[in-house]
KEVEX-646840 format. One record per residue (C-alpha): residue number from 1; residue in one letter; chain; x, y negated, z. Coordinates in nm, 2 decimals, m for minus. Each point is the difference from the previous one (the first is absolute). Layout:
REM residues N
<seq NUM | type A | mol A | X X | Y Y | Z Z>
...
This chain:
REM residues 66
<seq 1 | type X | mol A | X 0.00 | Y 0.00 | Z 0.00>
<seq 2 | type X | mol A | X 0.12 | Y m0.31 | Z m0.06>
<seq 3 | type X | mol A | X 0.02 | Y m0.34 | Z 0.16>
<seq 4 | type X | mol A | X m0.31 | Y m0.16 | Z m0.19>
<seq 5 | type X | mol A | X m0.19 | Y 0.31 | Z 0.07>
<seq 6 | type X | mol A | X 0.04 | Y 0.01 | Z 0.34>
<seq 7 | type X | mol A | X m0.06 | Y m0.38 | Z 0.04>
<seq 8 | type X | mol A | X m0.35 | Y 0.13 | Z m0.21>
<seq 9 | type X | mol A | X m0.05 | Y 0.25 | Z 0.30>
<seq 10 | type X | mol A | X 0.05 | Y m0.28 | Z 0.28>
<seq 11 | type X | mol A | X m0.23 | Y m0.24 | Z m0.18>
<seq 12 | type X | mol A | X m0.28 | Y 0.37 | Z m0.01>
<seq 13 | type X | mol A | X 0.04 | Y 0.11 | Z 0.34>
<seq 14 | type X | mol A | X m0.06 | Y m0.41 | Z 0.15>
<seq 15 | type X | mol A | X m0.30 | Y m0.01 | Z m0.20>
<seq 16 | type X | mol A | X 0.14 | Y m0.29 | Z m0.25>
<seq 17 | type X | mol A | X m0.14 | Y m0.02 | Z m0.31>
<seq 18 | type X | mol A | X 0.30 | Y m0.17 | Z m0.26>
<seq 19 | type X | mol A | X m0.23 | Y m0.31 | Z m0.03>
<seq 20 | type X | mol A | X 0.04 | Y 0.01 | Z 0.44>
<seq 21 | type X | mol A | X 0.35 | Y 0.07 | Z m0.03>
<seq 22 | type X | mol A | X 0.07 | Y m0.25 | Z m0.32>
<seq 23 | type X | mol A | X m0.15 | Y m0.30 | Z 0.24>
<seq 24 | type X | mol A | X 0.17 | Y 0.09 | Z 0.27>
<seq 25 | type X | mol A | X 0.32 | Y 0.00 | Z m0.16>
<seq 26 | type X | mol A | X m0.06 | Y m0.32 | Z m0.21>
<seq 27 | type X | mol A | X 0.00 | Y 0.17 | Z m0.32>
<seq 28 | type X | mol A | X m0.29 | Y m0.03 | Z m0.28>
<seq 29 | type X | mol A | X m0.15 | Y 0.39 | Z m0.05>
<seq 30 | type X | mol A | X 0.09 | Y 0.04 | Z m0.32>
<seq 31 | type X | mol A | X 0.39 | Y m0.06 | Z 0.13>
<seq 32 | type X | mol A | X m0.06 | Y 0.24 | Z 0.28>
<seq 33 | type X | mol A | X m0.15 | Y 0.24 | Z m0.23>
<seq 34 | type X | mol A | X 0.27 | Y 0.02 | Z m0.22>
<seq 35 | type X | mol A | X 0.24 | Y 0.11 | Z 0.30>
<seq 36 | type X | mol A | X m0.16 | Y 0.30 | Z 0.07>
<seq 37 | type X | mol A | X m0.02 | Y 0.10 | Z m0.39>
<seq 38 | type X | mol A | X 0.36 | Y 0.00 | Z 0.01>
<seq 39 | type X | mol A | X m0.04 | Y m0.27 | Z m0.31>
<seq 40 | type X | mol A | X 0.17 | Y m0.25 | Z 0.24>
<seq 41 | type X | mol A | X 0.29 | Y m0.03 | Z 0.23>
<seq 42 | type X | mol A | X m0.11 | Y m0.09 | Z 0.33>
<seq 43 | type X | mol A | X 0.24 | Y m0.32 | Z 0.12>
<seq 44 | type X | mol A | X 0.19 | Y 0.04 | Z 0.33>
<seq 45 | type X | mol A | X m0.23 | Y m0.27 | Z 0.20>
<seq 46 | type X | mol A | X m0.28 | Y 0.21 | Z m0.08>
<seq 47 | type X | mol A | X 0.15 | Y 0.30 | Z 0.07>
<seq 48 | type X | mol A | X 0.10 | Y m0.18 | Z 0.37>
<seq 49 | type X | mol A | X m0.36 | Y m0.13 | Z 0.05>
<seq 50 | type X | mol A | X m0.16 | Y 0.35 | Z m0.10>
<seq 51 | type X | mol A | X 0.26 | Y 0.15 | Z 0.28>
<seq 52 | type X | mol A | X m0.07 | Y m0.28 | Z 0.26>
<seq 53 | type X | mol A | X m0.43 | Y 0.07 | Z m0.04>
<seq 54 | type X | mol A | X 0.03 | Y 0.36 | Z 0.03>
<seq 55 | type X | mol A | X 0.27 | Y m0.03 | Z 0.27>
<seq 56 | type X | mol A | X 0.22 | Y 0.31 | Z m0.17>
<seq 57 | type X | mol A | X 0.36 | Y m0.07 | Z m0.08>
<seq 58 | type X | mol A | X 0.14 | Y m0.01 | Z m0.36>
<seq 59 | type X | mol A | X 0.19 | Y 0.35 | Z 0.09>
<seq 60 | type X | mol A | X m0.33 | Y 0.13 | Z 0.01>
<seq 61 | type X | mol A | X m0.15 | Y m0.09 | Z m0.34>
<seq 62 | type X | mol A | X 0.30 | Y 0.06 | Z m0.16>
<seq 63 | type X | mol A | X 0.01 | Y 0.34 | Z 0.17>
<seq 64 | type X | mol A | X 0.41 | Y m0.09 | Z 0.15>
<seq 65 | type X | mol A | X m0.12 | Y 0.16 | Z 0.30>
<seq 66 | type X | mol A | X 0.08 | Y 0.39 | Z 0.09>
């Protein structure tokens, strides 16, 4: 699994839809939305924000940690 997949299972299991998630994060939906089609990369402060909200470390989405 990779990172934008398991940012996709975080957003499932809080209850966010990617319209929730997009306004939380300041994005438009359509941006969001192209994030978890792998059709863009996500930038680094919305990686940071995404980590920060769900209170999981980046080791953990990027699956660092054993």
């Amino acid at each position: 699994m990779d990172y934008i997949e398991k940012i996709k299972e975080l957003r499932k299991q809080s209850g966010l839809s990617q319209v929730e998630l997009s306004k939380r994060l300041g994005l438009s939906s359509s941006a969001y939305g192209l994030y978890e089609t792998h059709q863009r990369q996500m930038d680094m402060d919305t990686f940071k924000k995404i980590c920060q909200m769900f209170k999981v470390s980046s080791d953990d989405i990027l699956g660092l940690k054993k």
